[in-house]
N, C-alpha and C positions, 0 to 999 in steps of 0.2 A: 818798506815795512809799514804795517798799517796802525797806527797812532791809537791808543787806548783812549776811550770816550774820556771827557774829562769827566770828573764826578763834582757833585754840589760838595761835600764837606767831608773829611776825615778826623776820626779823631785818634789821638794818641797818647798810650802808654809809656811815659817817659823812659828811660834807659835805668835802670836801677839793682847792683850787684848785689848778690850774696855779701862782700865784703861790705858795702855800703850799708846793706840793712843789718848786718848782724854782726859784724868783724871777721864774718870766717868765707874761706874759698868753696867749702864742699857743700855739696847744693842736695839735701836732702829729702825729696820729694815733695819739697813743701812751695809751692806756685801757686798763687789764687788769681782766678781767672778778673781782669775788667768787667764786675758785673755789671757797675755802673753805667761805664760808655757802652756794653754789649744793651744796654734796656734803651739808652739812648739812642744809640744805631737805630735799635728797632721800630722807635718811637718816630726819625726822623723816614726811616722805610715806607712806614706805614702810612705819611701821606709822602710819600710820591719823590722823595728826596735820596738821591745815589751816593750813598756811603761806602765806607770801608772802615776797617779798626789796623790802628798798626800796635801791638802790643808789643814792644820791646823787651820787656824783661823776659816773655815765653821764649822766645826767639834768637837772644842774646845779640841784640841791636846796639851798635855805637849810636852817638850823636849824628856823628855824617851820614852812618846808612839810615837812620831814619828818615834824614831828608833827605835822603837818593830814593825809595822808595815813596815821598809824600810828591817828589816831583813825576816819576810816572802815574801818577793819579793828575797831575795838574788841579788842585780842588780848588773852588770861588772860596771855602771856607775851612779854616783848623783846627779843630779843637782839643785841648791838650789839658787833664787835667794833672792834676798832684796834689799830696799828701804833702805835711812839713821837711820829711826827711828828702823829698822827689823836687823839692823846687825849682833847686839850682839846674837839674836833669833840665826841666820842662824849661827852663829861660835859653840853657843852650841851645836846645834847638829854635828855639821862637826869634833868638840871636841869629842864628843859621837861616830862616825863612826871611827875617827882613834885611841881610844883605842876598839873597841867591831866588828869592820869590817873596819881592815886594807887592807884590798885584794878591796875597791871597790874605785873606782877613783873619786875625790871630783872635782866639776865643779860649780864656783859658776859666779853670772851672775847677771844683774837687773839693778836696776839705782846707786843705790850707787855706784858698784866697778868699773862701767864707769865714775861716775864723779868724784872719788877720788882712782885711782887705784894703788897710790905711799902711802898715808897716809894708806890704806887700808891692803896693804901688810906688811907696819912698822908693824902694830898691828899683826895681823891675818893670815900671808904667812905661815905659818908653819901648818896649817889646812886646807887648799886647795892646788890642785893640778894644777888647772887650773882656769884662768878667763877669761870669754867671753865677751869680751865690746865692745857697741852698739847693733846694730841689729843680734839678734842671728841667725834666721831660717836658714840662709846658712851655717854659721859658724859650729852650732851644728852637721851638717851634716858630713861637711870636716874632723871635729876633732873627730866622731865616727868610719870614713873612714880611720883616721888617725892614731887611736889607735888600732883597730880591725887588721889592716895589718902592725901595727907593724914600722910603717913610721915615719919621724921624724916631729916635729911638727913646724919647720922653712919656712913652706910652706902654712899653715892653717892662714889666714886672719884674725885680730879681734881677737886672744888671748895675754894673757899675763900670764907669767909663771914664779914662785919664782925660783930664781937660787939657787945654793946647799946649799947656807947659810940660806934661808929662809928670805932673810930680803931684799932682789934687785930682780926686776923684767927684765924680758925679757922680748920686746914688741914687737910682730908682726906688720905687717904693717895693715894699719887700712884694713876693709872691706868698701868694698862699699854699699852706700845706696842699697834697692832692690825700684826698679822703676816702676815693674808690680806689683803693688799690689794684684791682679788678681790672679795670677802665683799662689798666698799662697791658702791651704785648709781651708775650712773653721775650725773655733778653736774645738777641740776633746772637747765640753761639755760634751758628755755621759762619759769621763773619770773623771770630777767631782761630787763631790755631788748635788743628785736632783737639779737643775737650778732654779725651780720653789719654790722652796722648802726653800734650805738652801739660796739663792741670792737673793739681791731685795735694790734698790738705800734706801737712807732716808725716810721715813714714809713720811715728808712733802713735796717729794718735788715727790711724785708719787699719779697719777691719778686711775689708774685700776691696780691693781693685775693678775694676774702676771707681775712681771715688770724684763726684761731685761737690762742690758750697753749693745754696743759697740763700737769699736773705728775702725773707716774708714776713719780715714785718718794717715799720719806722718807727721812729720815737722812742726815748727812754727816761719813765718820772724821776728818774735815782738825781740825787742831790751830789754824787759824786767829785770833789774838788780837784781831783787829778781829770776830768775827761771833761772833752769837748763836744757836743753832741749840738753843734750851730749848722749844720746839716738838713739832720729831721725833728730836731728839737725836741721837746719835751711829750708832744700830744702824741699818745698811743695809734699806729693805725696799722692793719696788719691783712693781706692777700684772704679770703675764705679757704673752708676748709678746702672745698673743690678744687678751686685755683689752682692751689698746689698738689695736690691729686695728678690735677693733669697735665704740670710743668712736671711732676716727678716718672709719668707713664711717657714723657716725651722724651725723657735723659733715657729710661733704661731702651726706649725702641729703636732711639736715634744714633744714642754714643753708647750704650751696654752699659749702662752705669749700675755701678752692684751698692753702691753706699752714697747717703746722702750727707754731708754737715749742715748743718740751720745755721750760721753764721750771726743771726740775728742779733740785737742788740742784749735781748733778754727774750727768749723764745717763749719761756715759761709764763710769762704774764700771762698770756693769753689762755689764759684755762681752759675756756669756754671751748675758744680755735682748738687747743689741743687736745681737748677729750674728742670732737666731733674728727678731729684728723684719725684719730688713733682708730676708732669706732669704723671708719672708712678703710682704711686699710687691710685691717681685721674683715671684715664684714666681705670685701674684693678680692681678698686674702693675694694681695701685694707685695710681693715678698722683694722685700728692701731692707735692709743695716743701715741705722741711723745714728744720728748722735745730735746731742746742741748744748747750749751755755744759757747759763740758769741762775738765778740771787736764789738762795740757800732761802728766805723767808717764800718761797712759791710755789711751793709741791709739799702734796702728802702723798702718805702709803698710798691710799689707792688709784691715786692719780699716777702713780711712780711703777704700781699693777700693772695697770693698763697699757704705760707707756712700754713698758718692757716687751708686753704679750704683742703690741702693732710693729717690733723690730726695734725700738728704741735698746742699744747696747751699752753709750755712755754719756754722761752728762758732768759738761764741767761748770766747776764752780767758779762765783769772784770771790775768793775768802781773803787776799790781802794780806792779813794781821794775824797775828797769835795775841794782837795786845789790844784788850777792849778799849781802851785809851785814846789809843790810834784810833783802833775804826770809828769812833765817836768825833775827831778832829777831823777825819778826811771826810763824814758827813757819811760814809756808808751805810748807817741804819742797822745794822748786823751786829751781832755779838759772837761769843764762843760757844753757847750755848745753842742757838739755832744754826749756826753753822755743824756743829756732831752732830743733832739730831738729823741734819739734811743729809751729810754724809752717810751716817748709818743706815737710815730709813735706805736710802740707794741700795745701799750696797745689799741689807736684807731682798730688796727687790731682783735681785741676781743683773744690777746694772754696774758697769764699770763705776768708776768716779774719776773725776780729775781733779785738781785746782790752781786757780791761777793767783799768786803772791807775790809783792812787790815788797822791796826796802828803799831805803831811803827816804820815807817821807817827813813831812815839817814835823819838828816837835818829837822824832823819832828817838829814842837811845838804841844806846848797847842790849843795854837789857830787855828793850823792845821784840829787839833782832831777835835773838836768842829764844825768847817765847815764841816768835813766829814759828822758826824752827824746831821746838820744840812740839808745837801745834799739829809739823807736815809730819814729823816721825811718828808722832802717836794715832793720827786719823788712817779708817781704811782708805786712804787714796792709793788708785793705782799708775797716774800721772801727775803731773803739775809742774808747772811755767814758774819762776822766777823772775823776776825784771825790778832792774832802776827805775826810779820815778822820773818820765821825763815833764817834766812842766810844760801843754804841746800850747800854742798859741789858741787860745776860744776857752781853756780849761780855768776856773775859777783861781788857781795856785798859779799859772801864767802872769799877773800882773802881780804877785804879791810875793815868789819865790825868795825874793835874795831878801828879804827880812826875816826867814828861817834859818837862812842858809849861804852857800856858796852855790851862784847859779851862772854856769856856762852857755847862756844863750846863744847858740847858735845852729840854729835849723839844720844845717846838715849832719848834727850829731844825735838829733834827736829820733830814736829808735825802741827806749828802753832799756835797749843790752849798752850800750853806753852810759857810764859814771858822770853826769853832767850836772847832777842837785846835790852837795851832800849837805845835810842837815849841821847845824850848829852843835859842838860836842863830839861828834863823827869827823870820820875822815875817808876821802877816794880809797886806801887801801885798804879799813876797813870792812868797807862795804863792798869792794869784789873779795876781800877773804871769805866774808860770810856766805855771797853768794856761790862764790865755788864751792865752798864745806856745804853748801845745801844740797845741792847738784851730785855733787859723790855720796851723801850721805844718804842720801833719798834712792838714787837708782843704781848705787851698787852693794844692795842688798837680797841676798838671793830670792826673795819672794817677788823682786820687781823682777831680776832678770828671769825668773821661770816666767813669770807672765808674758813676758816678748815672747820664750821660746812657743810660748803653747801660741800665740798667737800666728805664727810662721805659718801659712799655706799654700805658696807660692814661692818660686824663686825670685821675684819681683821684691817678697819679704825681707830674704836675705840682703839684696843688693840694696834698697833702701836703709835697713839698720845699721849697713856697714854703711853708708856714706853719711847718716845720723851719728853714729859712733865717732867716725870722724872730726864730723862737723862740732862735734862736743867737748870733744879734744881739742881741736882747735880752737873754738871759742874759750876755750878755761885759760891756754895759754895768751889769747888775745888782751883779757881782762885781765890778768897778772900784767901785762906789758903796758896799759895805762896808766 
């Protein structure tokens, strides 16, 4: 049998369940592709470099099969990133490669180990070899440059490296932002599994099958004390209108993709990018269903016009609070006041709405709650999220949580649907009471469920809301059991 080429480097998507990210077993069309490692790949492609993506969670990968699978690749190099909730995933196997493939260089990377790269290493320095924090695509280049010729790695921007003991870090100097976002390839989808296939946002909150993410832009100025944003930091920079033009003419020719989500941090900043998107679309007459996430303070009527008429269907908000109080402690910048007028204005504009809402945060009451909820039943929204505040490691509320509160630090819980902050005055069964009664109160009301129904146009519709219904059911009883 003829031995598969070895490849320069792989990188992987740690192993991470339904149960793990959200407490529940039923898996409701909601998968979001590595867009990260897929720009990566691409980035490493592009000079000259034989990759592959092992995405485990598409795929439903143990720990072992992952590294059954990174061993028929034999790679010089690994890289593996993770989120807070994915750590412990991404150590198992890094566990598994330095006893069974000591010879292959551990590279780990992602949002965790940039926003906790000292805690990170207490734990974990002695199964990596290298960490790549912030924005990888140049980094990964230097430090492939760097190790291939044998060079020392005090030159290479944006790493950090256990020193002999495995328990102290050595830190480079940081990398700079990339400012052409242009410059980057478009992301190596054909390295992961079918697109169309195994990827596709939440059942509810997509219009046409197939449905695409992704993310055109970086940075976000919000002062926000719950999020971490040690990644792409603060400075605005965001793909042209074009760009995306013709990464979206390459999803519907390549995978038939019929909807896009903008995943972006804050799509809407961008004014400028998105009138000259919309105008492009329109004007090519493009015909695509879209949707993105948006601060209530960054759109008017006619901007909300326009978006509607280029395919734009729905736009979710960050609204948080029902309690101007709150949103003024957590630094959000927002009131109740521009949040209705954003909601309205939408909704006049014949575009869905959504919003996304959190409890538990520091300084929060009872009576907090209560107005939040009060907030979701009265606004035209036709979705919206609820979640616990998780306190993540990089986020402003991370080093200061348990003097509000009761804080359960520990990363593998950290998800938002998990009860792990409760605020002083509160209690854990408080706050899953609330969040269940918001949950029923909100979507089992007949003008949300005719809204599913009229939404239905495929049989793909049905089989995802039944396994979303599921999965809601389940989760209510998950959160009573904490």
């Amino acid at each position: 049998m003829v031995k598969k080429k070895r490849l320069d480097i792989v990188f992987i998507n740690p192993p991470l369940s339904q149960t793990e990210r959200y407490g529940v077993k039923f898996k409701a069309g909601g998968q979001t592709p590595p867009t990260g490692l897929a720009m990566l790949a691409a980035v490493c492609r592009e000079k000259k470099y034989s990759v592959a993506i092992i995405d485990a969670p598409a795929i439903n990968l143990n720990s072992q099969q992952v590294l059954d699978k990174i061993l028929e690749f034999r790679p010089k190099y690994i890289g593996i990133t993770a989120v807070t909730i994915s750590i412990f995933n991404a150590i198992d196997i890094a566990k598994l490669l330095r006893d069974r493939y000591p010879e292959g260089k551990i590279i780990l990377g992602g949002a965790h180990i940039t926003a906790a790269p000292k805690e990170t290493v207490e734990r974990f320095g002695m199964f990596f070899d290298i960490a790549v924090l912030g924005e990888g695509e140049v980094t990964i280049i230097d430090l492939l440059k760097a190790f291939d010729k044998k060079k020392s790695l005090a030159d290479v921007k944006g790493i950090a490296y256990p020193d002999g003991t495995g328990k102290n870090l050595i830190f480079n100097p940081p990398r700079e932002f990339i400012e052409d976002l242009d410059s980057l390839p478009f992301p190596a989808y054909d390295l992961l599994p079918d697109l169309a296939k195994y990827y596709s946002p939440p059942a509810h909150t997509v219009k046409k099958f197939p449905a695409a993410l992704l993310i055109t832009s970086r940075g976000c100025p919000g002062m926000c004390t719950f999020c971490d944003n040690k990644v792409f930091g603060r400075r605005l920079r965001c793909n042209s209108a074009d760009y995306v033009i013709r990464l979206i003419l390459h999803l519907k020719k390549t995978y038939g993709i019929k909807e896009i989500q903008f995943r972006d941090d804050n799509f809407l900043v961008f004014r400028k990018r998105t009138i000259e998107l919309c105008k492009k679309l329109i004007r090519r007459k493009i015909r695509i269903e879209w949707s993105c996430a948006g601060r209530v303070d960054m759109i008017n009527p006619e901007m909300l016009q326009l978006m509607k008429k280029a395919g734009c269907w729905q736009i979710w908000y960050g609204i948080e609070s029902g309690s101007d109080r709150v949103l003024a402690a957590i630094k959000k910048n927002t009131n109740q006041e521009k949040i209705s007028r954003a909601i309205i204005n939408t909704k006049k504009a014949g575009i869905s709405t959504g919003g996304f809402f959190m409890i538990g945060m520091p300084t929060e009451t009872e009576a907090d709650i209560k107005k939040t909820i009060d907030v979701l039943l009265k606004l035209p929204l036709d979705e919206f999220h609820i979640s616990h505040l998780a306190p993540f490691p990089g986020s402003e509320i991370y080093s200061s949580a348990s003097q509000y509160g009761y804080f359960d630090n520990d990363w593998k819980k950290m998800s938002g649907w998990k009860t792990i902050f409760v605020p002083k005055g509160l209690s854990k069964k408080k706050l899953v009471y609330y969040s269940n009664y918001a949950f029923k109160k909100f979507y089992f009301r007949p003008r949300i469920i005719f809204n599913y129904i009229k939404k239905i146009r495929s049989w793909r519709h049905v089989q995802t809301y039944i396994l979303a219904f599921l999965a809601f059911l389940s989760l209510i009883r998950f959160k009573k059991r904490e």
